[in-house]
Structure formats: C-alpha cells, structure tokens
LUMPABA-659386 format. One record per residue: x, y, z of N, C-alpha, C in turn. Coordinates in steps of 0.02 Angstrom, whole numbers, plus 50000, padded with zeros to 5 digits. Layout:
XYZXYZXYZ;...
//
This chain:
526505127248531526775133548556526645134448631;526225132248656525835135448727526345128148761;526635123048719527065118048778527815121348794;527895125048732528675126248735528515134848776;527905138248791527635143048826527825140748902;527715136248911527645132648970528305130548999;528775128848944529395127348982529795134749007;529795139848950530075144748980529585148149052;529045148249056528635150849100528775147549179;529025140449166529235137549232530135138049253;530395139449189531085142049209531015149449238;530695153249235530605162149264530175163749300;529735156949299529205162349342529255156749420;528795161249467528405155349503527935153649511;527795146749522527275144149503526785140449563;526215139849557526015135749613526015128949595;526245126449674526545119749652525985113349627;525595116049668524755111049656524755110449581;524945114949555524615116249473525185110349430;525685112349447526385107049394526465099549381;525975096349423525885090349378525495090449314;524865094349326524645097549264525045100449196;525315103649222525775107249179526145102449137;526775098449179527075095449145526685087549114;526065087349118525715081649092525555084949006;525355093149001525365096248954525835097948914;526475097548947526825100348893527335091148850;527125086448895527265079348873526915077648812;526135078848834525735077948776525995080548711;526065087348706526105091648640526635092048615;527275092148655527905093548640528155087148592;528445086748536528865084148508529255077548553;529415069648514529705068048579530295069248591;530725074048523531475072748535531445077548601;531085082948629531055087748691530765085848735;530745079048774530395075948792530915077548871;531555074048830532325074848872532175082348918;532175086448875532015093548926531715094948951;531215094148947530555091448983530785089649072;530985083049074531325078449130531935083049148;532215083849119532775088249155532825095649210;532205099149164531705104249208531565101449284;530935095649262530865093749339531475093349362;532075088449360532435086049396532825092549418;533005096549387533355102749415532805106949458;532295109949422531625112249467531495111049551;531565104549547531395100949612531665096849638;532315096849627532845093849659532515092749727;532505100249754532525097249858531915095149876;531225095049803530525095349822530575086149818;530575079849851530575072949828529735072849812;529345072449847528535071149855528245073549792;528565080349783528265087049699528355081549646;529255079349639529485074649594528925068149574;528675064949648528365057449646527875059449577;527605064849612526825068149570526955069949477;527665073249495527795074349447528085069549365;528235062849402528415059949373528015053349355;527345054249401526725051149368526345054649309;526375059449310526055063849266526435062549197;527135064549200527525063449146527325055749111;527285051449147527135044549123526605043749091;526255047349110525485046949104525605051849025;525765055249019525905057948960526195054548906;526765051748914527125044848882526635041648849;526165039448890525495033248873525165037048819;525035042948836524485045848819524835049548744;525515046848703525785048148674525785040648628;525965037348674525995028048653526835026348638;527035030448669527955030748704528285025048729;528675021348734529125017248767529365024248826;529625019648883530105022948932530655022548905;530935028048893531605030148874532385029148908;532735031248902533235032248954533095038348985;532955042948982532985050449025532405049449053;531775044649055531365041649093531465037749143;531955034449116532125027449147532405027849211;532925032749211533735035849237533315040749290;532945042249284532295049149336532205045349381;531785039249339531285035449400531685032549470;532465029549416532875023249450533395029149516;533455035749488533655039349537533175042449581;532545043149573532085044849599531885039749665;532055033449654531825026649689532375027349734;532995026149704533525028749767533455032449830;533215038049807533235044949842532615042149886;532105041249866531485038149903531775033149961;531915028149954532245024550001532795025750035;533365030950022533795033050052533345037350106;532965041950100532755045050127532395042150200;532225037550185531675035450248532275028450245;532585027350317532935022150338532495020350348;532845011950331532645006250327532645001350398;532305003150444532365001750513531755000350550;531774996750611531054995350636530835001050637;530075000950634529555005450654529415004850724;529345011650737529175012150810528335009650835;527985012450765527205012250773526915010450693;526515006950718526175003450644525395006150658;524985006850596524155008050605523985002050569;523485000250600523174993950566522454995650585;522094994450517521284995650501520854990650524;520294995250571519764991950622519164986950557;518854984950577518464979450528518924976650458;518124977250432518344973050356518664976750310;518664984350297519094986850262519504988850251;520054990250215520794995150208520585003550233;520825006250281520705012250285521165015650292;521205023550276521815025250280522135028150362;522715028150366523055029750442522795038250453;522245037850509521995043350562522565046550575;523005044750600523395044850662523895052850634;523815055650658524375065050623524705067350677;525235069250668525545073650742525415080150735;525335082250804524875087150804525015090650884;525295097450888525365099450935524685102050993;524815098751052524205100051079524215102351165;523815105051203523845108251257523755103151316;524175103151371524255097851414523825100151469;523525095051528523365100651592523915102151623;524605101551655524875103151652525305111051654;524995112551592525185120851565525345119251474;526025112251487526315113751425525845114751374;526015117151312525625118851238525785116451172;526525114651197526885112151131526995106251113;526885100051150527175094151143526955090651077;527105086151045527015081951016526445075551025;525825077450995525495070651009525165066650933;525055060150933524765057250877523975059150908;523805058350837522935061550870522425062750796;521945057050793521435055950741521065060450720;521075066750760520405071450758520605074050687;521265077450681521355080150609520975077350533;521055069850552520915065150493519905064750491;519455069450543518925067450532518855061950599;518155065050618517935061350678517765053450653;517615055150597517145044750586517915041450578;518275044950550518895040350552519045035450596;519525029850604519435024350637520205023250628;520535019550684521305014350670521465011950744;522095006150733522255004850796523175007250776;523225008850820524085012450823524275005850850;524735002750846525344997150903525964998150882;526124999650959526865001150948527184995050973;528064996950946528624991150946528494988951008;528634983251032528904980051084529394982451114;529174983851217529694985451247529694982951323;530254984051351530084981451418529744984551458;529214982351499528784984551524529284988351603;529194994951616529464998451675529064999351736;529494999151787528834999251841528205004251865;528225008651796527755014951807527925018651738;527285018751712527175022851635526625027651674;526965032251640526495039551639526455041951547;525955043051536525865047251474525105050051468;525235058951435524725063251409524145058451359;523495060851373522915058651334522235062951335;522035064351285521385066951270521045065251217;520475065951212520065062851175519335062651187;518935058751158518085058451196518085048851174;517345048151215516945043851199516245044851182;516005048151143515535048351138515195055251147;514495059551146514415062451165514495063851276;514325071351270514785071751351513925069251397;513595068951363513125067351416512765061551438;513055056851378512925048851361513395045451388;513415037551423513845035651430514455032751407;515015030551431515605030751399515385024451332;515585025451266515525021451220515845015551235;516705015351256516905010851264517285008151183;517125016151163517665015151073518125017151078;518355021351109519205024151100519475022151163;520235020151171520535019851227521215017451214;521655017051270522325014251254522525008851302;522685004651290523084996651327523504994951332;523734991951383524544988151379524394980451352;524754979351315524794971851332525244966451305;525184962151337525774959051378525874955651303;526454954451284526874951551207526834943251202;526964939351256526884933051248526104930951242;525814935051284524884930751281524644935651242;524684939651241524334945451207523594947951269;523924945451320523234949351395523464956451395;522644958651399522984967951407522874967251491;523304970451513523744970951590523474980951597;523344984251561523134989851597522654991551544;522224996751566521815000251479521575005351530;521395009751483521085018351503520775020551447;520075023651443519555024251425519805032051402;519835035651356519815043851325519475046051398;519795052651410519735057251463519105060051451;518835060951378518205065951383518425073451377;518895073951360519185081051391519735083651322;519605090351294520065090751241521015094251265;520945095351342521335095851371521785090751384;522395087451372522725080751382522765080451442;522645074151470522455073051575523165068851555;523405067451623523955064651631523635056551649;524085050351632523865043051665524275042151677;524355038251740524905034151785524815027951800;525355022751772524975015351765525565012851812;525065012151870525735006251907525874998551897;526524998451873526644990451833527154986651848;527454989251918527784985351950527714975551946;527104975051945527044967051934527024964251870;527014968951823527364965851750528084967251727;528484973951763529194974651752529494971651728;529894972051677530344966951653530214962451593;529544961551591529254956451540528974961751490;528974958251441528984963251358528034964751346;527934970951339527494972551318527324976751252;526614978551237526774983751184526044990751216;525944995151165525284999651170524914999051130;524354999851134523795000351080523465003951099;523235010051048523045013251046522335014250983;521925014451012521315012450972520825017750981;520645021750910520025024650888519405020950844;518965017850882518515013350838517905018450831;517615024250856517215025850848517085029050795;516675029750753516335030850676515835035950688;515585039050767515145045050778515365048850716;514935055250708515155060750681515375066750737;515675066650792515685071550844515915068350915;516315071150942516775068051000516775058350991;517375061450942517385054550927518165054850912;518675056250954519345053850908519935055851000;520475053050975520875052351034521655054851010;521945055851066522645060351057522925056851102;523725054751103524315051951140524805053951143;525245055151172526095056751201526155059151249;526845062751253527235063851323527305054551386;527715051651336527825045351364528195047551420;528295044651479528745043251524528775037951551;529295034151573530135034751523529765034051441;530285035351414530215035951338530445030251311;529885024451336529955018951304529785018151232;529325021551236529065023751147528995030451137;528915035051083529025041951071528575043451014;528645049651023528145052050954528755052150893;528545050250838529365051850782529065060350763;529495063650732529635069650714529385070550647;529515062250606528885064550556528195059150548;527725063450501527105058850526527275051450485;526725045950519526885040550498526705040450419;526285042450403525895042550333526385043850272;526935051550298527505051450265527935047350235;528175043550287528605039150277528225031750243;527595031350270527195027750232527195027750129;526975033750130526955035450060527545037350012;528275039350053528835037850007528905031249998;528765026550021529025019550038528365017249965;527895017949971527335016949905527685018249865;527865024549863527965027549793528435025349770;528925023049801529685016549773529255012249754;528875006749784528815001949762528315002649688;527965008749694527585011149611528215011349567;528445016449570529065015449514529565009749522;529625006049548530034999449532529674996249505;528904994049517528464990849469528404994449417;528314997949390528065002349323528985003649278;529335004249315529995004949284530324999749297;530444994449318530654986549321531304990249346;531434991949400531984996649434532534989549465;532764985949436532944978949464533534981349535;533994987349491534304988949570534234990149616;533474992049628533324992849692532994987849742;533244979949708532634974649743533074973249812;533714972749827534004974449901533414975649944;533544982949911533254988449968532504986749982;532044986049936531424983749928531514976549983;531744972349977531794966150007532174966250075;532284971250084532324973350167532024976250200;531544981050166531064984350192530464979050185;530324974550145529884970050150529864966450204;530514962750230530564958850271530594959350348;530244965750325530124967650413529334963050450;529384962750504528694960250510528324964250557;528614973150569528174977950589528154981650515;527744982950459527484985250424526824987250429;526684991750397525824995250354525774990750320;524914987550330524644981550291524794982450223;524304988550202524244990950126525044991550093;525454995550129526244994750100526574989050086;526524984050127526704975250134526524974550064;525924975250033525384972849993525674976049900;525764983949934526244987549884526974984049858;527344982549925527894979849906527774974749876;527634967649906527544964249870527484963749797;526894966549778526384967449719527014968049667;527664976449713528324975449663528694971549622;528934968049691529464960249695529114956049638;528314954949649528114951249581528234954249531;528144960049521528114962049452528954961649424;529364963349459529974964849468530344956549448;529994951049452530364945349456529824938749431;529374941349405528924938949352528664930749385;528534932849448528174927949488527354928949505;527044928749449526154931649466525964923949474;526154920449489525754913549538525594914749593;526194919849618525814923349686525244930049707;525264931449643524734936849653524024935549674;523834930049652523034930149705523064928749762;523554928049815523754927749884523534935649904;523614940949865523624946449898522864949349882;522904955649918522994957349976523054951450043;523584952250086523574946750137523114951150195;522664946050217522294946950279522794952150335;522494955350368522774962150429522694957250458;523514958050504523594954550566523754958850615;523384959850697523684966350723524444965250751;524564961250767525494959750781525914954450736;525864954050667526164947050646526794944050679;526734937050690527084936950722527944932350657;528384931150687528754927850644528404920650635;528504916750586527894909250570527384910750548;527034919050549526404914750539526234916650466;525794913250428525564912350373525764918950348;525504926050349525894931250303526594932750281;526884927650374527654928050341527784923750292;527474918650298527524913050264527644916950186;526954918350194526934919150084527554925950085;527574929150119528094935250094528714931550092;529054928350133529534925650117529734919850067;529174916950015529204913849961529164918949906;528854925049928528804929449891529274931849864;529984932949928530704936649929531104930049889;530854923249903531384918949881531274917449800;530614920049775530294916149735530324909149731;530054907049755529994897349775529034900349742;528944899349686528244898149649528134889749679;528324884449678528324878549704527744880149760;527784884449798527394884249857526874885749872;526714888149810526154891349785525364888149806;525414880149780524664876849805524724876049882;525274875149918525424875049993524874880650023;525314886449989524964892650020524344895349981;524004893049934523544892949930522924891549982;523084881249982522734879850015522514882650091;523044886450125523044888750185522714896050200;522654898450147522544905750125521714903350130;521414899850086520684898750106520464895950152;520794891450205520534890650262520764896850312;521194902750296521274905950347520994912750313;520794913350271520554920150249519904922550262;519564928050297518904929650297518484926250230;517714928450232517464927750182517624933650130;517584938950122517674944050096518584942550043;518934940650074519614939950038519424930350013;519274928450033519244919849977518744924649925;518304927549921517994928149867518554933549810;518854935549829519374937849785519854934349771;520054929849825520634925849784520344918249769;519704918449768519434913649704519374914149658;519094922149631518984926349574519664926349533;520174929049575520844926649535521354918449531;521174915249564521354907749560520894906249488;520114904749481519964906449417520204908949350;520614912449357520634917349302521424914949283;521534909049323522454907949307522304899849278;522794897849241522654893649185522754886849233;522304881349239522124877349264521644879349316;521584887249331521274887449409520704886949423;520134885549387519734883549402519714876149427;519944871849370520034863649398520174864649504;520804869249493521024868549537520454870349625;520094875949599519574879849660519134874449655;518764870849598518154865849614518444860749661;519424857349639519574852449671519374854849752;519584861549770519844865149822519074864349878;518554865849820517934864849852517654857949859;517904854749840517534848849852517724843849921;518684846649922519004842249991518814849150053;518164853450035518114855850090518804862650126;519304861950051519704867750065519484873250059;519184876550024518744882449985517954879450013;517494884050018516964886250016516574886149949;516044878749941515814878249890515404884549846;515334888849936514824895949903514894899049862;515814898649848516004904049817515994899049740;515764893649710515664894149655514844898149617;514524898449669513794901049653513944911649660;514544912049649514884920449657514744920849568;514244927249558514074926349459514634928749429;515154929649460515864930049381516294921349426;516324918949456516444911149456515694907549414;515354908449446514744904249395514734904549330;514764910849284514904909949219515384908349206;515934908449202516544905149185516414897349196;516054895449248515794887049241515404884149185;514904892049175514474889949103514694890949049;515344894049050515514896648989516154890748971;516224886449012516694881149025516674874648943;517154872148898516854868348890516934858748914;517054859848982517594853949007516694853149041;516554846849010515654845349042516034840149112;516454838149122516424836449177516634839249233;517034846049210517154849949256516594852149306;516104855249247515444857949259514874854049293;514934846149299514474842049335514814843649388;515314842749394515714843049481515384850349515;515454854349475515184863249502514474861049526;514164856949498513554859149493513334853249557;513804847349554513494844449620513614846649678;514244850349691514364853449743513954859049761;513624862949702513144869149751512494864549753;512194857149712511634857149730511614854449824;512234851449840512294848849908512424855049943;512374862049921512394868549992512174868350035;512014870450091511604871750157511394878950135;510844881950136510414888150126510984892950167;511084899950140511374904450165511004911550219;511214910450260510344914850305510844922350291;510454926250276510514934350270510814935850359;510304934350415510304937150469511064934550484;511584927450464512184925550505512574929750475;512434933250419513144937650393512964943350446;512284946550451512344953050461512754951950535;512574945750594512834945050660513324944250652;513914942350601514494942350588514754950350589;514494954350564514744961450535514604966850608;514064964350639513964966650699514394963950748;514644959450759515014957550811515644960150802;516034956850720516764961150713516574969850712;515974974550719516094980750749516194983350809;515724979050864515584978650932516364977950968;516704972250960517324970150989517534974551033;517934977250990518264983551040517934987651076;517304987351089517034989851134516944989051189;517034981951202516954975251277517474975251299;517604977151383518074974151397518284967151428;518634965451382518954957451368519114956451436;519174948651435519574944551490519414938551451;520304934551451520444930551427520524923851472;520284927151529520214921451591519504918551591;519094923351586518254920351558518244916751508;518544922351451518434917651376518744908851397;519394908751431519694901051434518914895751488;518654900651505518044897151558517584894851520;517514899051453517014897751421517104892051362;517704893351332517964886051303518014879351346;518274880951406518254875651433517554871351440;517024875751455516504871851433515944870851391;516124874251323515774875551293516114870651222;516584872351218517204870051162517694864951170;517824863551230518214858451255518144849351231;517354849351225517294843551207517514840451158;517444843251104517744845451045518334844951025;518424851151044519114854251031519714855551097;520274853751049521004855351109521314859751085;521414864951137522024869451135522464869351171;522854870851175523794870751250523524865651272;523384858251231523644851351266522844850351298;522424852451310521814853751364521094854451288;520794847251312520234847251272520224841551225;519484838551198519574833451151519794834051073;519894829051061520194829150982519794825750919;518974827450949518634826350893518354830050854;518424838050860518654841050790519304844050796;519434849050744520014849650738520414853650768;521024852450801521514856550842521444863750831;521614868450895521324874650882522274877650894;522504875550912523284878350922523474883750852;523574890650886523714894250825523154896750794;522414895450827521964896350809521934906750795;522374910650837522264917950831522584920250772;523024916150746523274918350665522824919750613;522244918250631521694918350569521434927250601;521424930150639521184937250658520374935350666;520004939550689519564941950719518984940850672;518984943850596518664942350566518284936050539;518974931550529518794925650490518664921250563;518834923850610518804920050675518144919150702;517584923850684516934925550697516604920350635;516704922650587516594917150511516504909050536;517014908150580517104900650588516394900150631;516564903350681516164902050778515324903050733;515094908550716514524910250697514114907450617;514584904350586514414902150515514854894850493;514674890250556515144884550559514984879750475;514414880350455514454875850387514594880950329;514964885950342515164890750275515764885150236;516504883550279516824878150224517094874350280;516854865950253516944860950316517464856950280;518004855450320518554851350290518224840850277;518364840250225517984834950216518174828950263;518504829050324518814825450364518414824650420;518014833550437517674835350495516964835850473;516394831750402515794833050395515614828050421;515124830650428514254825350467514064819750421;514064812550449513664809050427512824809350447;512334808050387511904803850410511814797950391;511334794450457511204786550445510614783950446;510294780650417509574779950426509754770150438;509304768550499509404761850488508674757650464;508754752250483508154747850443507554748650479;507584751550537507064753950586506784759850573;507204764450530507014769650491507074774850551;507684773650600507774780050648508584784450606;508394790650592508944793150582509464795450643;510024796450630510594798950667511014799750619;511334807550658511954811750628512404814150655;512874810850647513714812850706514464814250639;514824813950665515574813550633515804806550652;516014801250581516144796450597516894794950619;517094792650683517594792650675518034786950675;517824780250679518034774450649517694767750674;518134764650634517444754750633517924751250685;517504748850725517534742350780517354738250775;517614732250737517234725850693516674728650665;516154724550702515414726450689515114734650681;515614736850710515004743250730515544747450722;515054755050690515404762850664515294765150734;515834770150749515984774250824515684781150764;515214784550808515304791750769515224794750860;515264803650837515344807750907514604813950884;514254812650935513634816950923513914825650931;513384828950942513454837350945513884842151013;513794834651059513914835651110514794832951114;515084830651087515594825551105515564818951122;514974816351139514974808951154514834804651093;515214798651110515184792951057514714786751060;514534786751009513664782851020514134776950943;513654771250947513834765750904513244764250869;513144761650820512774756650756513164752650730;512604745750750512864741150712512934742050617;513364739250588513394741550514512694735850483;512594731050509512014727050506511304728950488;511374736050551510554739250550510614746550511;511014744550459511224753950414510874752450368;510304756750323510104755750276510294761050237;510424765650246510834771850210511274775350259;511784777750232512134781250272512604786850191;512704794150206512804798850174513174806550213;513674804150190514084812850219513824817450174;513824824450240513334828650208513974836150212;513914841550192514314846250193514214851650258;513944847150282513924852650362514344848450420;514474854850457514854852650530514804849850594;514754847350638514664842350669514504850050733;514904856250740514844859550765514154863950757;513784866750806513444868750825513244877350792;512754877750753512584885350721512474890450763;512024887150822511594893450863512264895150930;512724895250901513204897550956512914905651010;512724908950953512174915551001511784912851047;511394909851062511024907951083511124905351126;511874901151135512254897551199512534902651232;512914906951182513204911551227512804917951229;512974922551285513014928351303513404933851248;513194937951229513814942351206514354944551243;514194945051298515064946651337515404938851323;515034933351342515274927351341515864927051259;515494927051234515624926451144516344932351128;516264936751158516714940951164517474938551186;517334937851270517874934451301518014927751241;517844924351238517984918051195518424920451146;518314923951095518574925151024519294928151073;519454933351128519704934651159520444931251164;520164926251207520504918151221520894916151170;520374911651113520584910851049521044915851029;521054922251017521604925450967522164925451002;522404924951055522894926351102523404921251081;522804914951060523274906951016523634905750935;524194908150944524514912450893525404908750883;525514904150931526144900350919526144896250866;525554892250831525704887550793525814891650712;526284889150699526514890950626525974895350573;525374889350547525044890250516524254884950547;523694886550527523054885350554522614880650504;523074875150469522604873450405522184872150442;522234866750484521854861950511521474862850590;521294870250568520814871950650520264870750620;519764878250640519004877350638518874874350560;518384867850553518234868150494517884873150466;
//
C-alpha cells in the first residue's frame, strides 16, 4: 500500500529531489512486477528535462530489480537505451579544451569548478577554474588543448603558496610548454593574493610554434593552498560554460548503462568518444571497461586501469591497447601485456598480476613473464599470488615460483619510501631540461643512448617519457626491482679465486668481453673461469641518490620524460 501511496504522492505533490531515488528504489521493491512498467514511466515523464535526476534514478530502479531477482525487461531496457542516447547527445562528441589529470600515485577526483571571482582590475564576474571550492588538500594538473603560441598571453590568476609568511612552496603554479619537447618556456608561481593579479608573458620568441598550459595545484596544505585561472587573452583557450566534471560524469554514466544494459547501439558513439586521445584518465578506463563488456573481450581487462599519461601522445602504449580495444584484435593481448609490465609503475603490475593470475593459463603465463625478467619476480611473493602457487597442483609450476623468489635481491623499506617522496616533491623544482641532458650526459651516457647520443650497453632509452614519472623513478631509484634477462649481471669467480661482475656482452675466441658499472670493457680468459652465474640484478647502479643532487635527479627525470617519440618502451630501463 505505502508503494502504490508513493506513486500517487509523486504524481501531486512536490517532492524533494534528493529524496526520489529512495523513493522509487521503494516502491520497485514492494510493488508487484506487472506495475513495475508504471513505475518507469513516472520517472520518464517526471523528469523528462531533469537527465542527471534520471542517471540516479535509474540506478536505484535497477538496484531494486536485483533486489527482486528480476531480469531487465523491455520498459527497462528501452529507459536505459534512450537514456544513453540522450546522455551522449547531450555532451558533443568533440575535442576537449581541458583535461585534469591526478598528481601522484592515486586516482583523484577533478578540483578544478568554475567559479566566479573578483579581478584587480575591478571586474567581479568573470569566469575562472579554481580548486579552492573542491577543498584546500585537493590536488590536479589542468592541460589544455594545443595551440599556437601568440606573441603575448595575458591571463587573470589567484591563488596561494603556502602560508603568507613562509616561503613560496613552489606547489601551485601555471606553465607554458612547448608541444614538441615538452620544455616549459614560461611558468608563474600563485600570486598569494585572493584578488586575481593580471600576468603578461612575452612570447614573441616562441610565436607560431604549438604549445599548451598547465595548470597545477599540488599542494595538500590544509590552508592557502589552491589556485584560480582565466580571462585568457587572445582567447586561445577559454573557460567552457559548463564545469568539466559535468560533462565528465554524463559521459560515465553512458558508459555504466551500456555495460549493465549491453546497449549495443550505442558502441559508434562510445567508440568515438573513446578514441579521442585528450580524455579523463578514469573515463578512458570507464569507457573501455564498456566496449569489453559490450563485446565480450575480458582478455583485455587486466590491462586496465591504464597508467596516467599527462599528454598521451598518438603511438604510445595507451593508444596502443585502446585501439585493440576498439578493434577487438584479443590476438594482441600477450604483445600488450608484455609491455604493460615493463611500463607500468609498481603499484599497477601488482594489480595486473593479481588479475593475469586469475585468467586461465595466467599464472603459467606471469611465472614465464618473471623469469625472462618481463614481470618482477616480487610480485610472486604478493600473499594472494603466493597462495594460488601453494594452492597450485602443477609441482613444476611451483619449483619455478619458488626458484625465482629464492634468487631475489632483499627489498629495502627506505627505496620505496625515496620513491614516494620524490614522485611528491617534483612539481615543486623548477626543472631544466638543459641540466637534466648535462646530467645524463655524464652520468647515463655510458650506458645508455638517447637521440642517437650515448652507449648501447644497456638498454635504449628513446621513448623513455612514455612510462610517466612514476614508474620512471621505479626504474632510476630501484634498478634491480625487474631486470630484463638480456641486461643481468654476471658473476665470475676464476681459479685464482678473484671475483668479478659485469654484463656479458660477447666471446672473442678465448676470452668473454663483459662491461663493468662504469661502461668499460674488461676481458677473462674462459681458461681461468671456475664459476661463472647470472644473477637477477642490474648492471646499473642503486645509490643513484648519492651521485646525484636532488635538483640534479630532478632535472634528469625532467630530460628523460620529454623522450616520448618512440612508439612503445619495452626495451628501456631494465
């Protein structure tokens, strides 16, 4: 009685809207299913012009369905599949002007709100994006589309760094920079001031050549801690009219109901909005997640979440898997596997080991993965991979597991925490990618070649910035985490009983060529070898802190990410 109370009460009365997912989750439950139909028809007439009320409303209804043990119906079906329409009609399908992409290791949600704010100037009304709404600890980097750089940008800014009596943090600020190298060519530090100050960037000597903005809140204070932007001049970029998050979250909410309602007419539209390569990480991740469900390709599902890239570019590895994703080519699957664990932080291989595991052959497949040094033996000693080894009954699977972690190198507590400290610090330094190339040149060079410049006795770094910041620190700071079995250390003990340990890199009649720590090549006769044994560590150097400076280390990673032409990165840092 109190469901069919409920339907007349929402035809006459008004209601608050907060309350009606509730509502109609109640009257799903209780109501009979042949009135299930009326039910859906309410909303759909109810809230015709409300789309967002509907999204809510039509999770709830589902959720009632379940909570009934219901099939989707047709007057379910016919809601969602017009509901998905309307969702994507609504928000064209067109570049984005501005993307947010999340500072460190986690998914966070977009700061960024428009928000009318007071200029010095006089004006009061303009339009600016601006984090403060979302909470001072909040954190993001805004980058906008690519444009030609003019010989003079002016645009409104306010914001803080920090408290007003401490010096500048060096967490919030905004940059130009340049599209081919990725060098920032101007930057400006938050005014300090909740008043928007005007900046004037003279750029006559970049004119013409394509740049973008970045706009970055890294600070996590609780108190003058967040930044505000607009009033572009020229209006190379603009504030949009609605917030990004909006358009963000209709675009989710399609790809929820096309997964949950197998909405097949709408995979077009879905697969054009996918194939953008200015997207929201987490949405990319949404869509996707669809298209699989939508086309019954879950070989690709432990690829995802794909690593945050702050500009993807066309080639590189995320386009890669999304566009096998759009084609379904499953075929490509161990390709992009294998590339996914040499380019993935630590934090994402331990998830998409956890699910490579859990897919039928995939364990065979992660021990193979760990043993040629593709995967990270660590992650079989992860306790939901380890039991599944013990719970295994393939005994030779399980010797292989077990020789590979007894050959580990000890895991030091202190290299993760300098890992987690450095990817926070970053954005705080200001970069030069002219140092960082000073500092490869002699620090890394021996080694390693990038743009043609440097040795080729470990592995090519070209394309090396496709891997991001994170996993990029992983490599430099935690070089024996996963060593490609091409690039490990021999040792040799000879009959004199002197050891030596290099990378071997080939026989000259008599005698093995290996390359010490340094780059130079030293010889043994094979005559005077009394043991010799490859070990699972890198020929590269641990105490990289210790060589470098932190500004040094900074600039470097700098350098490195800027190296972003080559396709894909199997074969960089081991």
């Amino acid at each position: 009685q109190a469901a069919l109370y409920l339907i007349w009460y929402l035809q006459t009365e008004n209601v608050n809207e907060e309350k009606l997912p509730e509502y109609f989750r109640h009257m799903v439950r209780y109501l009979p299913a042949e009135q299930l139909s009326e039910v859906i028809q309410l909303a759909r007439t109810q809230l015709a012009e409300n789309i967002d009320l509907q999204v809510e409303i039509i999770k709830a209804v589902w959720q009632g369905y379940q909570q009934k043990g219901l099939r989707i119906d047709s007057a379910l079906s016919d809601w969602a599949t017009q509901l998905t329409q309307k969702l994507l009609l609504e928000q064209k399908v067109q570049s984005v002007q501005w993307v947010n992409y999340p500072l460190g290791a986690e998914q966070s949600d977009n700061p960024w709100t428009l928000q009318q704010r007071a200029s010095a100037d006089g004006n009061r009304s303009a339009p600016f994006f601006c984090s403060l709404p979302a909470g001072e600890r909040a954190t993001g980097r805004l980058i906008s589309q690519p444009f030609s750089i003019p010989p003079e940008l002016s645009f409104y800014l306010a914001g803080h760094t920090g408290f007003p009596k401490q010096p500048d943090n060096g967490f919030n600020y905004v940059q130009l920079r340049s599209l081919n190298d990725q060098r920032v060519l101007k930057r400006v530090s938050a005014p300090r001031n909740d008043l928007a100050q005007l900046v004037r960037w003279d750029l006559k000597e970049f004119a013409g050549t394509e740049g973008y903005l970045e706009v970055v809140d890294s600070d996590t204070g609780n108190a003058y801690a967040w930044l505000a932007i607009g009033r572009f001049q020229p209006e190379v970029v603009s504030i949009p009219r609605e917030s990004l998050q909006q358009q963000i979250n209709r675009w989710s909410a399609a790809a929820s109901l096309v997964e949950q309602f197998k909405i097949r007419s709408a995979r077009e539209k879905m697969v054009a909005l996918l194939s953008q390569s200015r997207l929201d990480p987490k949405l990319k991740n949404e869509l996707a997640s669809a298209l699989i469900s939508l086309d019954g390709t879950d070989a690709f599902r432990p690829l995802f979440p794909l690593p945050v890239s702050r500009n993807p570019a066309a080639g590189s590895f995320q386009q890669a898997v999304i566009e096998a994703v759009i084609e379904q080519k499953q075929d490509r699957v161990d390709d992009l596997m294998k590339q996914a664990f040499k380019l993935y932080p630590s934090r994402l291989q331990s998830a998409l080991a956890a699910e490579v595991a859990q897919q039928p052959n995939g364990m065979e497949r992660l021990i193979a993965y760990a043993g040629q040094g593709i995967a990270s033996p660590h992650l079989l000693a992860e306790p939901a991979i380890r039991n599944q080894i013990q719970q295994s009954s393939d005994m030779q699977l399980k010797h292989r597991a077990e020789q590979l972690l007894k050959a580990l190198p000890p895991r030091e507590k202190q290299i993760q925490e300098n890992i987690a400290q450095h990817l926070q610090s970053h954005a705080s330094f200001e970069l030069s990618v002219e140092n960082g190339k000073a500092v490869f040149e002699k620090n890394c060079a021996v080694c390693h070649q990038l743009a043609g410049k440097g040795a080729l006795v470990g592995p090519q770094l070209d394309g090396i910035g496709n891997r991001g910041l994170e996993r990029l620190l992983e490599d430099v700071l935690d070089p024996n985490r996963a060593v490609d079995i091409n690039f490990r250390t021999t040792t040799v003990i000879t009959d004199a009983g002197r050891i030596f340990s290099g990378l071997k890199k080939r026989e000259e009649g008599a005698v093995l060529v290996f390359v010490d720590t340094k780059g130079k090549e030293f010889t043994i006769a094979k005559n005077e070898i009394d043991e010799q044994q490859q070990s699972p560590l890198s020929l590269m150097p641990a105490n990289l802190l210790e060589i470098l400076s932190p500004q040094q280390l900074h600039d470097l990673l700098a350098f490195l990410l800027q190296s972003t032409n080559k396709e894909t990165t199997a074969n960089s840092l081991p």
